[in-house]
ROMI-877741 format. One record per residue: x, y, z of N, C-alpha, C, CB in turn; residue in one letter. Coordinates in steps of 0.2 Angstrom, whole numbers, plus 5000, padded with zeros to 4 digits. Glycine has a CB too. Layout:
// residues N
XYZXYZXYZXYZa/...
END
This chain:
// residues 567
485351574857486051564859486051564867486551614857x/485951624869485851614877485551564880485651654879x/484751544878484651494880484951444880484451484877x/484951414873485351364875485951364880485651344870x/486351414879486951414884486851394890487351474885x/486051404896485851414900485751334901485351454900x/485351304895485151234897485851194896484651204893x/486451204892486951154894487051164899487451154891x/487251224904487551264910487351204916487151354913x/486451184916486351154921486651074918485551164924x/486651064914486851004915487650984916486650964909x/488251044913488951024913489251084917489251004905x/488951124919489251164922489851204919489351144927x/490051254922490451324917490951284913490951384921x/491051244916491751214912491451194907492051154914x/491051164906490751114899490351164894490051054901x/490051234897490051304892490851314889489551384896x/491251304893491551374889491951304883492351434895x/492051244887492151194880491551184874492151114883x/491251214877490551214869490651294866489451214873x/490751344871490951394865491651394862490751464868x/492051374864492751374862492451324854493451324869x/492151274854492051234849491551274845491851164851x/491251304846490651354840490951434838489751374844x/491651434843491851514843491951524831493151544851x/492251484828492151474822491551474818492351444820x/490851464823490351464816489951534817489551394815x/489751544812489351594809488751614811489151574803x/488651704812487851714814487451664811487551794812x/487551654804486851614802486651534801486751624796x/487251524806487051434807486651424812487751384809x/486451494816485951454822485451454819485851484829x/484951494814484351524814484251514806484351614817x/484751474803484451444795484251484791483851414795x/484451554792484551624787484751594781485151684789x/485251574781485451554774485751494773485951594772x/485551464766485651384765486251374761485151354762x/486651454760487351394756487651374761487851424752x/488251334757488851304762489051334764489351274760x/489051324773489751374777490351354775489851364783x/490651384776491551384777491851374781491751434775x/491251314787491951344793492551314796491751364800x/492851324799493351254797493251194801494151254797x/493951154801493751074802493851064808494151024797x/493750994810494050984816494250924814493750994823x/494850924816495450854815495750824821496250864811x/495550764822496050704826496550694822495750624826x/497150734822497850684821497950704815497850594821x/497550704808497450694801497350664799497650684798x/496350644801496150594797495850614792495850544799x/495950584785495350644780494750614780495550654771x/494050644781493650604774493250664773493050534776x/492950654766492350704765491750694766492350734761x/491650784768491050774773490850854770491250754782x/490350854775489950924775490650984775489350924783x/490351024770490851064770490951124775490851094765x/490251114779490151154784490451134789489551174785x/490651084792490951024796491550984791490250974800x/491950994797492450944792492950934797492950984785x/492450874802492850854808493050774807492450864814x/493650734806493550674803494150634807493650694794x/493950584803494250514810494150454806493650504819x/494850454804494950384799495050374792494550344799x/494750334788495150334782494550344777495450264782x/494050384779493550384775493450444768492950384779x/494050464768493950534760494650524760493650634761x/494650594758495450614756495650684758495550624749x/495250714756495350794758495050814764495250854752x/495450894765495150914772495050974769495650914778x/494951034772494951104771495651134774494351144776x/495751174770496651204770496551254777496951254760x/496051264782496051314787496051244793495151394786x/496451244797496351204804496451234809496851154804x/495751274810496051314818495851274824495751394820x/495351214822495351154828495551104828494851134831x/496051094828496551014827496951004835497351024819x/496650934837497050894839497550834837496850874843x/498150854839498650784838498950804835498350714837x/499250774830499950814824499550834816500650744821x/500050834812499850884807499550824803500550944803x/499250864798498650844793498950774791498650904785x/498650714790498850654787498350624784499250614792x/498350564776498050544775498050464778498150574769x/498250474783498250404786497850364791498750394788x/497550334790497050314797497550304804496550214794x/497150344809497850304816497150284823498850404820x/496350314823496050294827495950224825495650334828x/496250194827495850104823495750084819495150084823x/496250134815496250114805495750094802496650064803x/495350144804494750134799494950114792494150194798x/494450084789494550064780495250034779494650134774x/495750004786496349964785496249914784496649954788x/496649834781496549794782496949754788496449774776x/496149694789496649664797496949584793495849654808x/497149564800497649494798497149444804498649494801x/497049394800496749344802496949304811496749304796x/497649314813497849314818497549364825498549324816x/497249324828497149354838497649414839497449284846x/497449444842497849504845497949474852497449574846x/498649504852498749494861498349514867499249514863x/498549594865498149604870497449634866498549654876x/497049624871496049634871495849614876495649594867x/495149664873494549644878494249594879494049664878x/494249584871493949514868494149464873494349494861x/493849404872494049354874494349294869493549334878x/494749264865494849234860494549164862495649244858x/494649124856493949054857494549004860493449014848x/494248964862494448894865494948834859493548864865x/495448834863495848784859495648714860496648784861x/495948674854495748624856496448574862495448584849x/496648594863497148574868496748534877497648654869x/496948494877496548484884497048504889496348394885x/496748484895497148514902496648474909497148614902x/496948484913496648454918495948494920497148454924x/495948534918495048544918494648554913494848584921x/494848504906494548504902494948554896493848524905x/494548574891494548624885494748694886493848634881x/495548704887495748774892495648804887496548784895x/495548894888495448924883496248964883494648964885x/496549004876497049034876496749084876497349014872x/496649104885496849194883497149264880497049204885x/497049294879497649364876497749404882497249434869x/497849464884498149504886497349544889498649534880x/496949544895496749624895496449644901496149644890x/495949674900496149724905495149754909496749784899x/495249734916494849724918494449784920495049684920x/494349794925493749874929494349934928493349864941x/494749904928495149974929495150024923496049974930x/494649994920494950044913494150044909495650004906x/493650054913492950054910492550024915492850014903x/491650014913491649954918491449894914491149974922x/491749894909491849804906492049754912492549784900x/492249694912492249654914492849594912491549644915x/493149624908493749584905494349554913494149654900x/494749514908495049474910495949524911494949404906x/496249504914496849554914497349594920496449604912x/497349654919497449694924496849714929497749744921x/497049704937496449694942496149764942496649654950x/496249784947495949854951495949904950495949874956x/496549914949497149974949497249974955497050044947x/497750034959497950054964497950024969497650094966x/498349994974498149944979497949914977497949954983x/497549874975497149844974497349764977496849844968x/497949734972498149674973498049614966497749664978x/497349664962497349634957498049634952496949644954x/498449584948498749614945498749574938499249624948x/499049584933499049564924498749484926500249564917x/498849454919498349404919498149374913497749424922x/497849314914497449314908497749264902497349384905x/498549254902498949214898498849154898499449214898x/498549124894498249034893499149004893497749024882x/498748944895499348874895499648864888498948794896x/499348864882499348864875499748924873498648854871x/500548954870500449014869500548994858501149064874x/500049024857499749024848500349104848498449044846x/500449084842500949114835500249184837500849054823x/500549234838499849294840500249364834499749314851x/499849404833499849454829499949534834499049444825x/500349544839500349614842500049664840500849634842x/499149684843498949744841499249804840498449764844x/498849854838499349924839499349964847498949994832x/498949934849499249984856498949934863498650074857x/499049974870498849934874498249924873498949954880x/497749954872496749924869496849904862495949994868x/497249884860497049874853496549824851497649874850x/496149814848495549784845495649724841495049834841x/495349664842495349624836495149644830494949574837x/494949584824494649624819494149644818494549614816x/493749684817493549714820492749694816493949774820x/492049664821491649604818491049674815491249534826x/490549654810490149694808489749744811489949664806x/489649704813489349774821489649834824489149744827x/490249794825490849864826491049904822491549844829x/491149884816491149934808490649964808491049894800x/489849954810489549984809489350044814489049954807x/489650034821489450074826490150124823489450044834x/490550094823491250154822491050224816492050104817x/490450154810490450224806489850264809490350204798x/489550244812488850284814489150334820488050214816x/489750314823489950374826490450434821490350344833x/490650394817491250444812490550494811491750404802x/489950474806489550504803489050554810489050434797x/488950544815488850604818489250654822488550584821x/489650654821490550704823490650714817491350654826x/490450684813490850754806490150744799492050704802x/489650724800489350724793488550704795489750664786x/488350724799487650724800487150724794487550774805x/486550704795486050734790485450714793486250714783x/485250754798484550754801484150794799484450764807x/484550854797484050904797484150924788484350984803x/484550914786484650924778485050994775484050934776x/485351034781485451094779485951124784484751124778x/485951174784486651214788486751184797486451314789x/486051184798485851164805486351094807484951144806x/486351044804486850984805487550994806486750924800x/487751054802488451074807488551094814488751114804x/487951144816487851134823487751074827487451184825x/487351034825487350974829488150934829486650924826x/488550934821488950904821489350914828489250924816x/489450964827489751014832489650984841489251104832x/488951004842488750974848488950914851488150974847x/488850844845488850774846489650794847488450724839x/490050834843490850834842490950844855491150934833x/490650894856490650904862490550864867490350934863x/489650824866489550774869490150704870489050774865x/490550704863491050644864491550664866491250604857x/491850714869492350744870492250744879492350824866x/491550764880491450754888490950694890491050824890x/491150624886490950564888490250554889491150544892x/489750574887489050584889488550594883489050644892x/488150594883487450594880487350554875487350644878x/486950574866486750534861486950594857486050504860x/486950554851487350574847486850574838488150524848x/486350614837485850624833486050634825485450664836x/486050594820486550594813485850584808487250534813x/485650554809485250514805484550504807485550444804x/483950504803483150504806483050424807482550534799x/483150394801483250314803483550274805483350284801x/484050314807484550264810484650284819485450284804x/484650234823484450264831485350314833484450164839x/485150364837485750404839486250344843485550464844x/486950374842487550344847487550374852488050354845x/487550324856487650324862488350344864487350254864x/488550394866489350424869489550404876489450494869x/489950364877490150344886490750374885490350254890x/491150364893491850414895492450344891492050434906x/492150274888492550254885492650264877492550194886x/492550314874492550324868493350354866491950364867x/493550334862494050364861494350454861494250334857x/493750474859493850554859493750574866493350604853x/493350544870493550574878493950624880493850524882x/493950654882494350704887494650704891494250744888x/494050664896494450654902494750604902494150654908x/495450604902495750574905496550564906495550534903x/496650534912497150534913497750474915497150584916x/498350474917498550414918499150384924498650414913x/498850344926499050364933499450274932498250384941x/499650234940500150174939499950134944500850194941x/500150064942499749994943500449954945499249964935x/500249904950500949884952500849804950501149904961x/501449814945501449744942501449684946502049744938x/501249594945501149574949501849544948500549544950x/502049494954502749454954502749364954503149484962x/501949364954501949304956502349264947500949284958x/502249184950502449134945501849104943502849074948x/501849084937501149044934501248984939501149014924x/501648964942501848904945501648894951502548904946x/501548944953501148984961500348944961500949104960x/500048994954499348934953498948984957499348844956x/499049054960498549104961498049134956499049164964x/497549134959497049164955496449204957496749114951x/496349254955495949294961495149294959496249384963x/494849304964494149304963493749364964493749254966x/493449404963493149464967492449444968493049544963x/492249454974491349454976491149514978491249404983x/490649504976490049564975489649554984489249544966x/490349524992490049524999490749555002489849445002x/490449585007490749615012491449555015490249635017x/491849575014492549545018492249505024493249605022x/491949515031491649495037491149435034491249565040x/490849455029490249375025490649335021489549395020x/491249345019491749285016492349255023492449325009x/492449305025492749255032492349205036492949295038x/491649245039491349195040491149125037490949225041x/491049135032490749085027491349045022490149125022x/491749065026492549045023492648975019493049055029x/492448925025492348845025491948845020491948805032x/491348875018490748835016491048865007489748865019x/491348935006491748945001491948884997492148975003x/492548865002492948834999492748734995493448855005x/492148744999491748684997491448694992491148665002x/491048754990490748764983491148774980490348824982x/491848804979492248784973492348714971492748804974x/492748684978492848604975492248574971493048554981x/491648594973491048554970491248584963490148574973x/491348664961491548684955491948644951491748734954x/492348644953492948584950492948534950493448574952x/492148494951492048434949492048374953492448424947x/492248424959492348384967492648314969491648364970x/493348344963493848284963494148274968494148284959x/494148214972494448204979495248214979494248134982x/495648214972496348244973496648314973496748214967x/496048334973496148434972495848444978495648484966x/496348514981496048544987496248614983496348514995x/495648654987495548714986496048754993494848724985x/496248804991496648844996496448924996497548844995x/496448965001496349025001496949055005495649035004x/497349084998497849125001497849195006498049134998x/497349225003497149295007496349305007497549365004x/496149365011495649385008495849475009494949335011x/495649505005495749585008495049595005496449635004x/494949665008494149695007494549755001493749745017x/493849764997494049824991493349874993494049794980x/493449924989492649964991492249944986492650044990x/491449994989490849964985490849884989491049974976x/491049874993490649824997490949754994489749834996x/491449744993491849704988492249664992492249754982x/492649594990493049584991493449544988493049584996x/494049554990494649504985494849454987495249534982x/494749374985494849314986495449294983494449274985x/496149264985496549234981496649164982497249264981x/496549124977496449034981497049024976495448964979x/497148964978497548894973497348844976498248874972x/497348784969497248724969497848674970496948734963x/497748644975498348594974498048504970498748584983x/498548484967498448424965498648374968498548414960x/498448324971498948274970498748204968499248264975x/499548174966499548134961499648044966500148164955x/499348004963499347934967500047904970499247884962x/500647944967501247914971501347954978501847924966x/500948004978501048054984501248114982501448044988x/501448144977501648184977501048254975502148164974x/501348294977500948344974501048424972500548354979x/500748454968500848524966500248574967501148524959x/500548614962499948674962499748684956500148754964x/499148674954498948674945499048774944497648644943x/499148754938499448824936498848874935499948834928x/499048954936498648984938498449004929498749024944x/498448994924498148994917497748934919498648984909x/498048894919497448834919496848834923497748784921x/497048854929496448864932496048924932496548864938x/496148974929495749034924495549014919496149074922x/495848964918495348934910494948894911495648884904x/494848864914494448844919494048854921494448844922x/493748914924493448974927493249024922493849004933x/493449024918493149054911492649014906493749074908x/492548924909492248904903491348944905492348804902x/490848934901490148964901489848934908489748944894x/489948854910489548844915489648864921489548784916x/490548854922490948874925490948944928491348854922x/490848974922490549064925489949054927490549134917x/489749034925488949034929488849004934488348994925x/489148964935489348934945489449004949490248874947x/490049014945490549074951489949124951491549114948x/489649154947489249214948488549214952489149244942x/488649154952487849154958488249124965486949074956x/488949114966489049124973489149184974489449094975x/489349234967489449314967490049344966489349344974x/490149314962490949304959490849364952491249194955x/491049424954491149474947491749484944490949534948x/492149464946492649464941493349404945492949544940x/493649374939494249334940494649354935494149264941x/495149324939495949334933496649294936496149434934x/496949284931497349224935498149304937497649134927x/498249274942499049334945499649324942499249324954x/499849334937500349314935500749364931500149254931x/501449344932502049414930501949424924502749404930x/502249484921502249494913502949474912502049594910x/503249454906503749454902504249504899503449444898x/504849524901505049614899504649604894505849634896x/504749564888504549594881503849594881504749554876x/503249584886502749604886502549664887502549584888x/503049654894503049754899503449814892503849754910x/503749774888503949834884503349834877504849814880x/503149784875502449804871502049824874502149754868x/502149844881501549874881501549944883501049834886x/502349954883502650034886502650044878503550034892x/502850034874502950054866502350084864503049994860x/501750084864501350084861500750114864501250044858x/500550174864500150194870499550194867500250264873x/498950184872498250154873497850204868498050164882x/497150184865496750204860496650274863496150164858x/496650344859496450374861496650444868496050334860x/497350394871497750444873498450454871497750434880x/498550514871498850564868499550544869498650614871x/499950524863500650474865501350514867500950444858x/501050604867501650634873501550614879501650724874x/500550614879500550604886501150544890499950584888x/500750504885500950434887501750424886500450374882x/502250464883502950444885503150484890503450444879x/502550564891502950594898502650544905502750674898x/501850504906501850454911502550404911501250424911x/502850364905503350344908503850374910503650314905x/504250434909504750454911504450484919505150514906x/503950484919503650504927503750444930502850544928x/503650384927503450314932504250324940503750224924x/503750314946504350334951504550254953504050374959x/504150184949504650144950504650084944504650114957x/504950094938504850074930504849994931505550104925x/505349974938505449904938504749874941506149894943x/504349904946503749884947503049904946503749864951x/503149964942502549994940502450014935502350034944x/501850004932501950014926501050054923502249934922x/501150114918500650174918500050134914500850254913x/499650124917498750114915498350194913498250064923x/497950204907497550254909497050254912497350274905x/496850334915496050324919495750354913495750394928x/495150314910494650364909493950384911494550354905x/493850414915493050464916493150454922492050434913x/492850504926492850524934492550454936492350594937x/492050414935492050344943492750294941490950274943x/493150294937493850264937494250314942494150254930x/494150364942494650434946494350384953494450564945x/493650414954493250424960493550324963492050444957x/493550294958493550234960494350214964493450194953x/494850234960495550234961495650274969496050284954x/495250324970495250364975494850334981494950424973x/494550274981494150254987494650184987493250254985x/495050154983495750124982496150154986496050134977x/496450234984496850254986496650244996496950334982x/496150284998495950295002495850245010495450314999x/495750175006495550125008496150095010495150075002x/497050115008497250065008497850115013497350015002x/497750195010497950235018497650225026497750325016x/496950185024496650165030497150115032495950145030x/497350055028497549985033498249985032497249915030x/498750075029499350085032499250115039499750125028x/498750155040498750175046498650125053498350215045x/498050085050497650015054498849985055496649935044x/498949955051499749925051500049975056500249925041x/500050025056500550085059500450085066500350145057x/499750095069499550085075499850015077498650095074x/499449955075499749895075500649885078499649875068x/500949915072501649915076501749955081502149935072x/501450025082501450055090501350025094501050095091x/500949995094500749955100501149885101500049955099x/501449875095501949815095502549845101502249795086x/502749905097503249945100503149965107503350015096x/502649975110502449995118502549945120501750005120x/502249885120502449825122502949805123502349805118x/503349815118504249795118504749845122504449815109x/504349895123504849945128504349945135504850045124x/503949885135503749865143504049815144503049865145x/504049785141504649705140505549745141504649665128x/505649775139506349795138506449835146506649855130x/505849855148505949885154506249835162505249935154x/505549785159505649735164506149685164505149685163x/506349665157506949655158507649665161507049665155x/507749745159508249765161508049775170508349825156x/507649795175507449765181507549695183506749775180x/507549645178507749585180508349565181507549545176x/508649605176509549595175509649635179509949595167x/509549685181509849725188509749695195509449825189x/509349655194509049595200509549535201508349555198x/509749525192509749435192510749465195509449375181x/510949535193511749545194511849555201512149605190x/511349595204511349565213511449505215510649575217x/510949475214510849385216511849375213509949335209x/512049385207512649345208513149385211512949325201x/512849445214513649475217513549425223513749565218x/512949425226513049405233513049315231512249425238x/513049285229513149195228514049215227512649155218x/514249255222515049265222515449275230515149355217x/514849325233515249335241515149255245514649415247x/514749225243514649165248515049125245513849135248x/515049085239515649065235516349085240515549115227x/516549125239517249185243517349145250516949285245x/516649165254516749145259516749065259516349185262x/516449015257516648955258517048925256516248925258x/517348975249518248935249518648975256518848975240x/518549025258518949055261518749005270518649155261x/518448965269518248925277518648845272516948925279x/518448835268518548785265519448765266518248805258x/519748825264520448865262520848855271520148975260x/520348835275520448865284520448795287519648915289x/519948765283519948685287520648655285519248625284x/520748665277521248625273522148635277521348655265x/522148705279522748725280522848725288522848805277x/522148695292522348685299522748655303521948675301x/523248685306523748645310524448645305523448555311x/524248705301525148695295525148795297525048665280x/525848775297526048835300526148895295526848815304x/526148975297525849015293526549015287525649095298x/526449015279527049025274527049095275526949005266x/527749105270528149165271527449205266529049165268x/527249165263526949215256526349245261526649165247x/525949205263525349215266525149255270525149175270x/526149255275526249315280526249395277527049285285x/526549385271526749435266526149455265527049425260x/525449415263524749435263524449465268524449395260x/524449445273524249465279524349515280524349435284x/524949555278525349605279525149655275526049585277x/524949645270524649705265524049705265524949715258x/523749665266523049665269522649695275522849615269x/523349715282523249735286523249825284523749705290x/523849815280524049885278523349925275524749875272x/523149875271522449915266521849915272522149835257x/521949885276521349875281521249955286521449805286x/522049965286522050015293521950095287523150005299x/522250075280522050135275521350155275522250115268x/520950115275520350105274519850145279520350035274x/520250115286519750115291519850185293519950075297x/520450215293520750275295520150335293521450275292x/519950365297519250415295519550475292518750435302x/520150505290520350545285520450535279520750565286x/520550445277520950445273520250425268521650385274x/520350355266519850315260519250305263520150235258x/519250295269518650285269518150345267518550275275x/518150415269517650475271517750455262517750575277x/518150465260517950465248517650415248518550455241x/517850365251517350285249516550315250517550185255x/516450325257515750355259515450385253515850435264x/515950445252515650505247515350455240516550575243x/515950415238515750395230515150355232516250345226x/515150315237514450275236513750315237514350225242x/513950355241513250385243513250445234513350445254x/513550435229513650465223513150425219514350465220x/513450355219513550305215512750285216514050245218x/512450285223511750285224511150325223511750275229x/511450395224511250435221510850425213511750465221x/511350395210511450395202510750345200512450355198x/511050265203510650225205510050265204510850185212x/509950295209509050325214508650365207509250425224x/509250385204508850425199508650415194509050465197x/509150365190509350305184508750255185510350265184x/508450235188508050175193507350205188508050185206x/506950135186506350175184505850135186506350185177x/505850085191505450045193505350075201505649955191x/504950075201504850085209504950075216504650085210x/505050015213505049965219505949955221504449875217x/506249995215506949985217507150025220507349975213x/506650085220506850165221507150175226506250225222x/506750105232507250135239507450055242506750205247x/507550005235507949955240508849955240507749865238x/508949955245509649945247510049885247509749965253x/510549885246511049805247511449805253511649785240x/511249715254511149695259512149735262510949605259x/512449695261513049735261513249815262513349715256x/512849845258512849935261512449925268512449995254x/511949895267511549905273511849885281510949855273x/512249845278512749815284513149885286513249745281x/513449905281513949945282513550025285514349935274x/513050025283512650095285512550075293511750125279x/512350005293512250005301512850015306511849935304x/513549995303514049985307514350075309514649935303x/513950115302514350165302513950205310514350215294x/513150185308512750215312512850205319512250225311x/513150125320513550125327513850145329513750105330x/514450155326514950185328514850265330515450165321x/514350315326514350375326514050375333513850415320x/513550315334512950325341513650305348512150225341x/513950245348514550235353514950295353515050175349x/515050355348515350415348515250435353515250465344x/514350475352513750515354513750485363512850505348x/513850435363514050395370514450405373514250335371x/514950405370515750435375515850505374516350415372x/515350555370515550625371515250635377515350665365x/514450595378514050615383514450595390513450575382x/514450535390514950525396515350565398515250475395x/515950585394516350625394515850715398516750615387x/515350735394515050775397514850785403514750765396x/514550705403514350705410514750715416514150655410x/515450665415516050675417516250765421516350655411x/516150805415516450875417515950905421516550915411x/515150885421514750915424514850885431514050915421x/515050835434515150805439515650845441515250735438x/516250865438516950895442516850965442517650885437x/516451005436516151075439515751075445515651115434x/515251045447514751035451515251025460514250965449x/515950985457516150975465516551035465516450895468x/516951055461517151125460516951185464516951145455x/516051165462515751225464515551225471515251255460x/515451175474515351145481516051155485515151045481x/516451145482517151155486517151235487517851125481x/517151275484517051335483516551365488516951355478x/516151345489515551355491515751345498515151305489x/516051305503516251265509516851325511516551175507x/517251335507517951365509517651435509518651345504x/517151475507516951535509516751535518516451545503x/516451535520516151545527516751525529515451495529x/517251475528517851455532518251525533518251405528x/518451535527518851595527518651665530518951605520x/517751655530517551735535517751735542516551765536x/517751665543517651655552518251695555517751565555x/518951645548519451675553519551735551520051635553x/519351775547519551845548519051885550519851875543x/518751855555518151905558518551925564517351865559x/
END
């Protein structure tokens, strides 16, 4: 036991021991070591309530293959006991009618179309959900891919039971289903007690999407991927529906080249397709975008326009042109220019988006799946896809990752749009504090040549009473003005305020210290006037020094006079 524990440890690590002993904590000292060959007793393990019988020692079962179970269920997933098939309805019978949605690809109608034998697509569902290669829903996450796949023709179709639900299901898929039932619940390699532990194991192995699955000496082991329906991992995350019209005629391509070697080679692209299509000289090919995906990938969306002899023209629809691009040659063109997946971009139907919200996906869990709808954060355009196995997580996450880079790459972009704009808005506003100068002074010149204009007209006509009345209060305002107690020294104050405000408010430099011509005028009259002051105080100075001085000379003269005579 230890042993072994050791060698699962390095391959799945703690987690994947304590999922292996949680699933053997029910068997018996003597199932490891073959002590004893009766039947064990230990109990079952149930999906859902599927019966069949099987080893009594293992009584793990999936579908419609017995009847009874063991009355002890201490490992059951999904609801209580049932004799009804619900993984894939084993041992049900099917209806000769296509499923909507699938991986499948359904066959070719005979209906023609402008590129021949269109094929009537179903419903499915592409990398996001494995690595198949189906038609469908694109990328997940950001991506851009979106639903798809609806042929021109729509046939009388049969609604599977879930979002994967399966055609009928062809001999070879009967036989893998049962060669996986028979190593999960009824081995017989060994012949004896031992094949319930393997049951057990192989029961592990499909739970953690990995290994082979050993039942039978002649028969080869099953192979277990993370798409199997007893998987574990998984979870379910949201895909943003697409909005396009079949009418649009978008259809996307993925190449297996870097974004930078489809731009470059953009021209020569669009030439190899038209040669695809026949290299009919009324069709032109169009490339609507191109975005980069990870893993070195990138997404092409073209349309086709037609046009018709009278002039006119449209867009072939984008089913058609996916039917198209789905026939065998036609795939074999696109994949040697490196084309790994296509799908046509086209909206879903409510009543599609509700068959496909009704009925949740094979193999996940239908609380899950009605609590991801009530979580959906926008029902109207997104709608829940499962992940299953970490490189779908890992995959979604280099998605996620890829497209926080080109919000960011957008973000910067508009910064710097915005910088721009507030160096624009700056100059502007610089201009218009420029361009309202320029009209105050054209306004004063204006003024003045009605007012000369005003002088010639009225020359030689004697002054009116009104005019005289104006003269009059204009004198009045003039001497208010002038008067150095009154308006003027506040007028002073507010301007030298006003400029102030200007000096500070001012964000260009060069305005910092220009003045208007009119203040300039007025700062020189004031500074003449102060200097003409400083003139006449001096003078006046000078003046008094002139009259002390002969003062003091007079004084000077009448002393010696005065000693004589009274000596």
């Amino acid at each position: 036991m230890n042993l072994f524990s050791v060698l699962l440890g390095r391959e799945l690590g703690s987690c994947s021991i304590s999922l292996f002993f949680l699933a053997l904590k029910n068997l018996d000292a003597s199932g490891f070591g073959g002590l004893e060959t009766t039947n064990s007793t230990a109990s079952g393990f149930n999906f859902g309530g599927f019966g069949l019988t099987a080893n009594p020692a293992v009584n793990f079962n999936i579908g419609n293959f017995g009847v009874s179970t063991t009355s002890t269920p201490p490992f059951n997933f999904g609801n209580s006991l049932a004799s009804a098939g619900a993984f894939g309805g084993f041992g049900t019978t099917t209806t000769t009618a296509g499923p909507a949605f699938s991986f499948s690809a359904p066959t070719n109608t005979g209906t023609g179309g402008l590129f021949g034998a269109t094929q009537n697509k179903g419903f499915g569902f592409g990398t996001s959900f494995g690595t198949g290669t189906g038609t469908g829903l694109g990328s997940g996450l950001g991506t851009g891919l979106g639903f798809g796949g609806f042929g021109t023709q729509q046939q009388q179709t049969t609604l599977g039971s879930g979002l994967f639900s399966q055609p009928a299901q062809t001999p070879a898929q009967s036989n893998q289903l049962i060669n996986t039932a028979s190593a999960l619940s009824a081995p017989t390699l060994l012949g004896d007690e031992r094949d319930a532990i393997l049951a057990k194991w192989n029961q592990l192995q499909a739970f953690w999407g990995t290994g082979k699955g050993y039942f039978n000496n002649n028969i080869a082991p099953v192979e277990f991927s993370q798409e199997n329906p007893f998987c574990r991992f998984k979870a379910v995350g949201y895909s943003l529906m697409p909005n396009n019209k079949d009418e649009d005629g978008l259809v996307v391509l993925v190449f297996n080249r870097k974004e930078i070697d489809i731009r470059s080679q953009q021209q020569q692209l669009v030439e190899s397709l038209h040669k695809i299509l026949g290299g009919n000289q009324t069709l032109t090919v169009n490339v609507e975008g191109v975005k980069t995906m990870p893993d070195d990938q990138t997404e092409v969306i073209i349309y086709v326009v037609e046009r018709s002899p009278n002039g006119t023209s449209r867009r072939v629809p984008a089913t058609t042109l996916y039917a198209h691009f789905e026939q065998a040659n036609i795939k074999s063109s696109l994949q040697q220019l490196g084309v790994t997946l296509s799908m046509a971009r086209t909206e879903l139907s409510p009543a599609q988006v509700k068959q496909l919200l009704q009925n949740p996906p094979a193999g996940v869990d239908p609380i899950i799946w009605e609590q991801a709808k009530v979580d959906n954060p926008d029902p109207d355009k997104l709608i829940p896809v499962p992940m299953v196995g970490f490189k779908e997580l890992l995959r979604r996450l280099k998605v996620q990752d890829q497209m926080t880079k080109q919000h960011q790459t957008r973000l910067d972009i508009i910064s710097e749009d915005i910088s721009e704009l507030q160096k624009n808005q700056t100059t502007t506003m610089a201009k218009i504090a420029q361009y309202k100068r320029k009209l105050m002074a054209l306004s004063h010149r204006t003024l003045q040549v009605l007012i000369k204009q005003e002088i010639q007209r009225k020359s030689g006509y004697a002054i009116q009473a009104d005019e005289e009345q104006l003269r009059v209060q204009l004198d009045t305002i003039q001497c208010e003005l002038n008067a150095p107690t009154q308006f003027k020294g506040r007028l002073n104050e507010l301007m030298s305020q006003i400029r102030m405000q200007n000096h500070f408010g001012a964000v260009r430099a060069e305005e910092r210290y220009y003045i208007d011509a009119d203040l300039l005028r007025e700062i020189k009259q004031h500074l003449k006037q102060q200097q003409e002051g400083l003139s006449h105080l001096i003078s006046i100075i000078k003046d008094d020094l002139e009259d002390i001085k002969l003062i003091e000379h007079g004084l000077n003269e009448s002393i010696p006079i005065r000693g004589g005579v009274f000596s």
